[in-house]
Backbone as a chain_set.jsonl record, in Angstrom:
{"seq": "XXXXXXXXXXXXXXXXXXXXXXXXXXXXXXXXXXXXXXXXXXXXXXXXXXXXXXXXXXXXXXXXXXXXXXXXXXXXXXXXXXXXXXXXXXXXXXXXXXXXXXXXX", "coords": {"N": [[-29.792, -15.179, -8.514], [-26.472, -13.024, -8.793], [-25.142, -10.995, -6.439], [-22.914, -8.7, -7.526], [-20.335, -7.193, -5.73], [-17.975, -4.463, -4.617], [-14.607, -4.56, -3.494], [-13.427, -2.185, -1.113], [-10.309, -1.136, -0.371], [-8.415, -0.145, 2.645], [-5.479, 1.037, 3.762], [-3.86, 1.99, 6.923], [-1.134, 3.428, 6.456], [0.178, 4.606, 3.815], [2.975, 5.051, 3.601], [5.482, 3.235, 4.909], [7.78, 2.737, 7.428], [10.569, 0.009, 6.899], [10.382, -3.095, 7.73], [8.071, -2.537, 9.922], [4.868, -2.563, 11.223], [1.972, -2.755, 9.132], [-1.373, -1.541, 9.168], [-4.303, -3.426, 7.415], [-7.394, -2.837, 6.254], [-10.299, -4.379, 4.827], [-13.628, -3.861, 3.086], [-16.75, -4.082, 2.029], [-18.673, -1.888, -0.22], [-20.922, -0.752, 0.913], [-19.939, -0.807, 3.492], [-19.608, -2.802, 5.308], [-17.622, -5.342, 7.093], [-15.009, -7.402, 5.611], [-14.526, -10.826, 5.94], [-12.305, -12.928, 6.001], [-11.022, -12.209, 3.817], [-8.015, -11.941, 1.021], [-4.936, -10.807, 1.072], [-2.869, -9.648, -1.189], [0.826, -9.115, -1.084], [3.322, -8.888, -3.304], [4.891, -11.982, -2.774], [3.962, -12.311, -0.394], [0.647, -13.041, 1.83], [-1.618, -12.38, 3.319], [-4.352, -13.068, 5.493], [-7.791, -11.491, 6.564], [-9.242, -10.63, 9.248], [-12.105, -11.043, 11.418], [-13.17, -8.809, 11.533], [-11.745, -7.715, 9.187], [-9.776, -6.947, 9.255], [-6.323, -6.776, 8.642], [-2.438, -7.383, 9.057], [-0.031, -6.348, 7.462], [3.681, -6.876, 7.185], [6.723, -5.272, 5.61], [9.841, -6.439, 4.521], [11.836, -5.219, 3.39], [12.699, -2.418, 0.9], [11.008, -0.264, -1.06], [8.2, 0.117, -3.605], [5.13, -1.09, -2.97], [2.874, -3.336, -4.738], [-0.492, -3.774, -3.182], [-3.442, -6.065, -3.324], [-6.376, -6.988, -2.78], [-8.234, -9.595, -2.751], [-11.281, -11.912, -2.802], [-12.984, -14.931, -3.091], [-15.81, -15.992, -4.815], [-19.28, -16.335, -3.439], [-22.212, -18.583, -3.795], [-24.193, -15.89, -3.933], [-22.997, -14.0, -3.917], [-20.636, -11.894, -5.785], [-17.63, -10.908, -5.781], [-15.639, -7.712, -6.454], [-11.743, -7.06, -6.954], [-9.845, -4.634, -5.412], [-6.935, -2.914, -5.365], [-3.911, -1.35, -4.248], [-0.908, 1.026, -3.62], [1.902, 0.874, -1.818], [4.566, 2.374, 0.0], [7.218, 0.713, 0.937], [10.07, 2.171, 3.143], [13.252, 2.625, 4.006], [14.922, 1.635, 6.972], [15.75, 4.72, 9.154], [18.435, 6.362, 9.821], [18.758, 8.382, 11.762], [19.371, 8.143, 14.483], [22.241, 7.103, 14.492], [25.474, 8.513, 14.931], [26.721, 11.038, 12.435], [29.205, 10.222, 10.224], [32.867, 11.336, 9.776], [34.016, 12.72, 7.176], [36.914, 12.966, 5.871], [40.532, 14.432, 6.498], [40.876, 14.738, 9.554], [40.231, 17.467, 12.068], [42.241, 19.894, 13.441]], "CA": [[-29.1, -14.037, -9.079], [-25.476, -13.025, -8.412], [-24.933, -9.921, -6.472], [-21.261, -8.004, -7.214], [-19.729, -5.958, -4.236], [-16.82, -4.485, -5.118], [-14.181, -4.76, -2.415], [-12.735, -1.796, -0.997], [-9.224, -1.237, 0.406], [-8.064, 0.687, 3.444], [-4.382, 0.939, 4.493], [-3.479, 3.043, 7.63], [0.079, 4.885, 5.747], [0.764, 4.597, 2.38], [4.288, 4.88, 3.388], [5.852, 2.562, 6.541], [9.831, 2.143, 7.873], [10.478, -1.146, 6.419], [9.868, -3.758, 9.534], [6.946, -1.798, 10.966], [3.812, -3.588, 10.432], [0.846, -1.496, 8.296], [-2.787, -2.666, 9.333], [-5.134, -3.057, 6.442], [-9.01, -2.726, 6.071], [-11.172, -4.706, 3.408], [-14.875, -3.87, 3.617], [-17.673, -3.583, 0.714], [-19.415, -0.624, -0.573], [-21.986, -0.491, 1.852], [-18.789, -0.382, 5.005], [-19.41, -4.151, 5.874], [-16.364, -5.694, 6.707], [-15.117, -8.851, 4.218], [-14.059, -11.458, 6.782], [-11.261, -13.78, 5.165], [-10.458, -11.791, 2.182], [-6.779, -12.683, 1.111], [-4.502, -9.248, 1.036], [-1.581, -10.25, -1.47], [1.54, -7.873, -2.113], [4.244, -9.711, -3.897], [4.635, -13.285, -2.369], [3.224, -11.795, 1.063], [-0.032, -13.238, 1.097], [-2.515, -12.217, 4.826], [-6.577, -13.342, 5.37], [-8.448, -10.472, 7.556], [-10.457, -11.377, 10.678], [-13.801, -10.916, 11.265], [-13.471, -7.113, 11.745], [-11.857, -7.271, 7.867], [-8.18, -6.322, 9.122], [-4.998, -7.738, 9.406], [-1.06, -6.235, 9.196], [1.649, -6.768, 6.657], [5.074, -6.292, 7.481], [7.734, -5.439, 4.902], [11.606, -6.741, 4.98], [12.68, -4.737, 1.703], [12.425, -1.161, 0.563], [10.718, -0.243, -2.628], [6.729, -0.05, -3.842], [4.442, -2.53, -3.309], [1.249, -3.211, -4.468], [-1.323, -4.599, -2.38], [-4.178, -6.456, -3.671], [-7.495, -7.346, -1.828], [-9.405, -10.782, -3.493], [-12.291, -12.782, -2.054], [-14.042, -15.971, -3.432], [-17.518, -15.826, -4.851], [-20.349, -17.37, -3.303], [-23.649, -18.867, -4.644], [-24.866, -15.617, -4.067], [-21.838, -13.093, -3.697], [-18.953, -12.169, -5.894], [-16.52, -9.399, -5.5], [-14.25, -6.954, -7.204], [-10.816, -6.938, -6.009], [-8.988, -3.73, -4.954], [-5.758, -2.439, -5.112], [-2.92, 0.001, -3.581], [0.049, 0.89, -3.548], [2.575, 1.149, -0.123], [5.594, 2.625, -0.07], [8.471, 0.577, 1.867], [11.08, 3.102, 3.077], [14.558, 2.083, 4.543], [15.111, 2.442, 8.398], [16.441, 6.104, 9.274], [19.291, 6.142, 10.593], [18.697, 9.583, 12.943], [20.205, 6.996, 15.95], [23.588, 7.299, 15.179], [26.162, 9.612, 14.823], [27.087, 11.028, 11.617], [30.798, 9.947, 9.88], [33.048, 12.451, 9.433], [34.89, 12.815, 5.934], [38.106, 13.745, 4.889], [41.191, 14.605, 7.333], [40.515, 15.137, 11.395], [40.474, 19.187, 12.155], [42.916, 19.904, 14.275]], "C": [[-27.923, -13.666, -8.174], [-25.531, -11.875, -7.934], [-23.4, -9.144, -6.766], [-20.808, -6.864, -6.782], [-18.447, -5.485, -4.928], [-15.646, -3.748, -3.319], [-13.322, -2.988, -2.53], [-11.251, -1.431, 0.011], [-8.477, -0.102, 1.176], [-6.557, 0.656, 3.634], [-4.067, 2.238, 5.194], [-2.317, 4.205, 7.054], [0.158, 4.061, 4.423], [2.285, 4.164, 2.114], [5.073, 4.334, 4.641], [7.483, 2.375, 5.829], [9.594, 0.46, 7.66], [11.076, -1.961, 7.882], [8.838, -3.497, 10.728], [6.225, -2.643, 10.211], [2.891, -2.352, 9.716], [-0.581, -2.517, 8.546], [-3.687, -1.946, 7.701], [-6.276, -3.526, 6.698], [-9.316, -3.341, 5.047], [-12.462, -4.217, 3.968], [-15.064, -3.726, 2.16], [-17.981, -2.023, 1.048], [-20.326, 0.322, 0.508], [-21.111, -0.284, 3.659], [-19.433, -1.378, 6.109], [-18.053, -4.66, 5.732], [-16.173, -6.647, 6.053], [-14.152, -9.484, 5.801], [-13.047, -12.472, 5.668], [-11.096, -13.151, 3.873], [-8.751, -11.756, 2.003], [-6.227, -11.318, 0.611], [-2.722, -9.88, 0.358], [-0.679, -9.142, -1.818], [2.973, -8.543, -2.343], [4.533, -10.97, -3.54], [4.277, -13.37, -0.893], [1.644, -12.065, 1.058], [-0.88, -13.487, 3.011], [-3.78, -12.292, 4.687], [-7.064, -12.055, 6.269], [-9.388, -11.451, 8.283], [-11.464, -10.902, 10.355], [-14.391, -9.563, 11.535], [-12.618, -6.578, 9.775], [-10.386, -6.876, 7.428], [-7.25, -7.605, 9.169], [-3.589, -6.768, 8.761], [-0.35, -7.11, 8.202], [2.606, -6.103, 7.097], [6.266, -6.148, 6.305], [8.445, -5.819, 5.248], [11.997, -5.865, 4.1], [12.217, -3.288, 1.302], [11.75, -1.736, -0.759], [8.805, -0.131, -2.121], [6.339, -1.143, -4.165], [3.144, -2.593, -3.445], [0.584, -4.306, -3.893], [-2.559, -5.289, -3.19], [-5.343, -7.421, -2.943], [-8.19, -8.245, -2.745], [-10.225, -11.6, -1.931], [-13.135, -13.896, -2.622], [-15.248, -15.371, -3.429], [-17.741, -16.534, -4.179], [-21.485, -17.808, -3.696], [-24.14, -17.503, -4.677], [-23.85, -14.076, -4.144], [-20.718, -12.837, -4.704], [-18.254, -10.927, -5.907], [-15.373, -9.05, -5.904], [-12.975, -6.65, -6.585], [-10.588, -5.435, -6.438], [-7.878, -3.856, -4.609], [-5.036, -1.081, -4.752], [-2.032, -0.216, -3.506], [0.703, 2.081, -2.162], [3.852, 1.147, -0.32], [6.354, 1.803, 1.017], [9.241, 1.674, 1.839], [12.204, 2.546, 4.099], [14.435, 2.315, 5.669], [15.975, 3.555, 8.396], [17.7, 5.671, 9.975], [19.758, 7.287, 10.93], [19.702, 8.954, 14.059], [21.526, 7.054, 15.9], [24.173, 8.384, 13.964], [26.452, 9.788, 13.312], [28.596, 10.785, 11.326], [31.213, 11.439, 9.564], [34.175, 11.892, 8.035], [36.249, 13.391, 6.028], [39.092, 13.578, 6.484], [40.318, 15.075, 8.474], [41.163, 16.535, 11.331], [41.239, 18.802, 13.341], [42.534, 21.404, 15.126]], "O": [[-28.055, -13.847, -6.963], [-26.009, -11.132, -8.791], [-22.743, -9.155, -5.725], [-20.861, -5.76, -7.324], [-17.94, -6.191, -5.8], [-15.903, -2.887, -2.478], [-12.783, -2.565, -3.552], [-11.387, -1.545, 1.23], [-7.952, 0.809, 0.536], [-6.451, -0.57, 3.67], [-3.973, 3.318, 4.611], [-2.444, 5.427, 7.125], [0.183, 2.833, 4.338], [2.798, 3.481, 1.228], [5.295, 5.207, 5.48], [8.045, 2.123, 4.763], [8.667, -0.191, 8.142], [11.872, -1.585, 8.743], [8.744, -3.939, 11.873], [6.477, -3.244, 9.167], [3.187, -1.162, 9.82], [-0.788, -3.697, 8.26], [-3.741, -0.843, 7.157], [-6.37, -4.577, 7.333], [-8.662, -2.996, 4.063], [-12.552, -4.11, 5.191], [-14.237, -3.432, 1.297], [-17.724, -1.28, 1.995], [-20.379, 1.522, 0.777], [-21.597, 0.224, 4.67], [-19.718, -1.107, 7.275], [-17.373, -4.563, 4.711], [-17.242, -7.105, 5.65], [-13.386, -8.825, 6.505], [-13.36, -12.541, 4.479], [-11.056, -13.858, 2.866], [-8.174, -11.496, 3.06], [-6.908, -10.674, -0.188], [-1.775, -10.329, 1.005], [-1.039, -8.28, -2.619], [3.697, -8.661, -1.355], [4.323, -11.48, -4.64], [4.311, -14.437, -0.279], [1.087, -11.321, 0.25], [-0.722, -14.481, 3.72], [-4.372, -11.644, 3.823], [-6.021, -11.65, 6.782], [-9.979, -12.502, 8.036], [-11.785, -10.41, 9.274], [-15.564, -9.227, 11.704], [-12.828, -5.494, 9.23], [-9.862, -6.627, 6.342], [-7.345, -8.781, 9.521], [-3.707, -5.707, 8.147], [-0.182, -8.329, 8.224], [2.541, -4.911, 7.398], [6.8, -7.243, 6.122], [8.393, -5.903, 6.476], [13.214, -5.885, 4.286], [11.011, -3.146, 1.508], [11.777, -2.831, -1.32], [8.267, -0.224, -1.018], [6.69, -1.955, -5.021], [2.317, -2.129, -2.659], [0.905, -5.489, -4.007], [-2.537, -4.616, -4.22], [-5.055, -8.568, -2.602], [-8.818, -7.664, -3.63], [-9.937, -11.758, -0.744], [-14.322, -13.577, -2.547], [-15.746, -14.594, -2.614], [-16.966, -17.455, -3.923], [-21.958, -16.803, -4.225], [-24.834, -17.482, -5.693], [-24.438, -13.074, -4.551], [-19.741, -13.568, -4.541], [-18.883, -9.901, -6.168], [-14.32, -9.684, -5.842], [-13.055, -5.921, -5.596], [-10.99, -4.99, -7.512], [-7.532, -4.657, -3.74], [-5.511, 0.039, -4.941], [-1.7, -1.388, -3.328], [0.391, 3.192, -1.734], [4.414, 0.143, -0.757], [6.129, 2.217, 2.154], [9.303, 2.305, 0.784], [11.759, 1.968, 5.091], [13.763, 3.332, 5.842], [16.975, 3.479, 7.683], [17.804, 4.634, 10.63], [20.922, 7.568, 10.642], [20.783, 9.478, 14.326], [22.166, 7.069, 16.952], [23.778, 8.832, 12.888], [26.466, 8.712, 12.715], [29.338, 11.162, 12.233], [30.5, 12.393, 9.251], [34.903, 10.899, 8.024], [36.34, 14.571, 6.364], [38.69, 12.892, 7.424], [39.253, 15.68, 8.347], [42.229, 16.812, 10.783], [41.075, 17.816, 14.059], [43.151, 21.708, 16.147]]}, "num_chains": 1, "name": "protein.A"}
């Protein structure tokens, strides 16, 4: 008999500066971790270690959804989970603002 877990999915922010990494969590129901479960969000495609994590990094603004799958096994199979992670542009606090129009005299 088959048991079915259904996978659930952690991500530290919802919303990361695009080039920061974001660590993500898989674990089951019961808050076992899923070792190799495959964490895909648009052709970005990361396994988790044996604690269940691992990091995606964006390049690109915009929403992305994440998606947590795992192979059945003879005795295992499991529901994927999804989320969605905001990319957001780098700030650009760091430099100076432009100034518009004619120079004040």
């Amino acid at each position: 008999m088959r048991v079915e877990r259904p996978l659930v999915l952690e991500i530290s922010r919802h919303e990361a500066p695009v080039g920061r990494p974001i660590t993500v969590r898989v674990r089951d129901s019961g808050n076992r971790p899923i070792e190799g479960a495959v964490i895909e969000a648009g052709s970005k495609r990361e396994r988790t270690d044996a604690r269940g994590r691992c990091e995606i990094t964006f390049h690109s603004p915009g929403f992305w959804k994440l998606v947590a799958r795992k192979s059945s096994t003879e005795r295992v199979s499991y529901e994927p989970a999804a989320s969605l992670v905001r990319a957001m542009p780098r700030s650009s606090t760091g430099r100076r603002p432009r100034r518009s129009g004619p120079p004040r005299l």
